[in-house]
C-alpha positions in Angstrom: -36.5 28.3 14.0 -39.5 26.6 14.4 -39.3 23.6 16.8 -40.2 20.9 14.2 -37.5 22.4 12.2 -35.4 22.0 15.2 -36.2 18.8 15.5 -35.4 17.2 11.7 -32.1 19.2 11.9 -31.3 17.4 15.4 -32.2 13.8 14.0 -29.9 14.7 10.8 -27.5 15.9 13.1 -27.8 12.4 15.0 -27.6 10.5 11.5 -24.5 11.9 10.4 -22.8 11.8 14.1 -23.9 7.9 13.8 -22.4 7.7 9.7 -19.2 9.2 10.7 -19.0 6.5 13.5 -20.0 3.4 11.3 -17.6 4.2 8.9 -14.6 5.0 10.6 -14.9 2.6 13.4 -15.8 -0.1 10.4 -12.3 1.2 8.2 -10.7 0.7 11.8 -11.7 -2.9 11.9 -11.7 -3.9 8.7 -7.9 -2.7 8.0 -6.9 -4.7 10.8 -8.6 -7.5 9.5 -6.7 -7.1 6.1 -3.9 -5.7 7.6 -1.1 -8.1 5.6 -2.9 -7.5 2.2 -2.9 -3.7 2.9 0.4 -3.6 4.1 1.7 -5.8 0.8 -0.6 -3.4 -1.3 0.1 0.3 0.0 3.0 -0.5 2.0 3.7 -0.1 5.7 3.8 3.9 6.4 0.5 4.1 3.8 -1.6 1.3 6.3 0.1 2.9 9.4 -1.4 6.8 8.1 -4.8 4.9 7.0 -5.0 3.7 10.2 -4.5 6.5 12.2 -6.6 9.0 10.3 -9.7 6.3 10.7 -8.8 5.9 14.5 -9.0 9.8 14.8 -11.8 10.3 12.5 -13.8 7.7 15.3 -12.3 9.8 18.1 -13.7 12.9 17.0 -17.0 11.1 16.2 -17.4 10.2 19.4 -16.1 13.4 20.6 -19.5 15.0 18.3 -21.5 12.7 19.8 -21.0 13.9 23.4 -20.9 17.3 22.9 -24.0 16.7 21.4 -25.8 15.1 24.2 -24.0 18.3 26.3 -25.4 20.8 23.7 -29.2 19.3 24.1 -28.7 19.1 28.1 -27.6 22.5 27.9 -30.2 24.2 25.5 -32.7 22.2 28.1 -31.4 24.0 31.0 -31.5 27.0 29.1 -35.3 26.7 27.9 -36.6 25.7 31.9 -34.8 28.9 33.0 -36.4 31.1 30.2 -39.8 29.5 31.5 -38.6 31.0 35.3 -37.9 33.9 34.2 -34.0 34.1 35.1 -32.5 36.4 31.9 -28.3 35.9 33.2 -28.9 32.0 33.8 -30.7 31.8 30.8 -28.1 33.6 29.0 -25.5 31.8 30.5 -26.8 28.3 29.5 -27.5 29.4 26.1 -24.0 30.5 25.8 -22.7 27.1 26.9 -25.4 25.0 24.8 -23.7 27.8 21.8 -20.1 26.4 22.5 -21.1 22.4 22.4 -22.8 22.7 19.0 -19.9 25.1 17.6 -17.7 22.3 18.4 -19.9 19.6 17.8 -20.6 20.7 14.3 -16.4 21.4 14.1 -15.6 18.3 15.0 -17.8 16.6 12.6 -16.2 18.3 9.7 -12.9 17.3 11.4 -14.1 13.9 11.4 -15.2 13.7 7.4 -11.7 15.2 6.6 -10.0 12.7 8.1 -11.9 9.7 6.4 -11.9 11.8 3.1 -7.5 11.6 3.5 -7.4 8.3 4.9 -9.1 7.0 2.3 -7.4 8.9 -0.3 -3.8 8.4 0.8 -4.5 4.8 1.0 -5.7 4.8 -2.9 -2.5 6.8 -4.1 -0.4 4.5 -1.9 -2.1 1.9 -4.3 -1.8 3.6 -7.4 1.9 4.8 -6.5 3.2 1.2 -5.4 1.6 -0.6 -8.3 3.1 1.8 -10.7 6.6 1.7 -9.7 6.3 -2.3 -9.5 5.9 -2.0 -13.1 
């Protein structure tokens, strides 16, 4: 892959890392803000699950965005030995900069799934409550 290449995939990378952030540490906020009108609207277990699926979907955002910055130091380490010459290091530290992006790029679908459910359980809990007040 060709290093600007590298580079646009990186900053989209970044953008979606920062997203997943916004929007889950915002849901986190903003339903404790509103926490009596979403309580009275979904009821107590559907705010209590919203809740906790934003609060995890944050964790494992910011759990992407450090195994991020350990995947680029990595991949750095990795590139300095390959100018040196030293094929098992470099092998080594390729391997390692491998694992952080496998599980950076894991964790970030982790991440979307659990906003996708909060906010989707929280909508049925809607729908379902204001049904069977009818």
């Amino acid at each position: 892959m060709s290093q600007s290449d590298r580079d646009v995939l990186f900053a989209n990378e970044t953008f979606v890392i920062g997203m997943l952030q916004a929007v889950s540490g915002g849901a986190v906020v903003a339903a404790l803000a509103q926490s009596d009108t979403l309580m009275k609207l979904a009821g107590d277990s559907a705010f209590l699950v919203f809740l906790s699926t934003m609060a995890l979907a944050l964790v494992f955002a910011v759990l992407a965005a450090y195994w991020k910055h350990q995947y680029k130091l990595w991949d750095v380490k990795a590139q300095a030995s390959a100018v040196r010459n030293v094929q098992e290091e470099t092998q080594e530290r390729s391997a390692k900069a491998n694992r952080y992006l496998k599980g950076m790029r894991i964790v970030v679908v982790v991440s979307l799934v659990s906003i996708a459910l909060g906010v989707g359980e929280l909508v049925v809990s809607f729908w379902f409550r204001a049904l069977c007040a009818s």
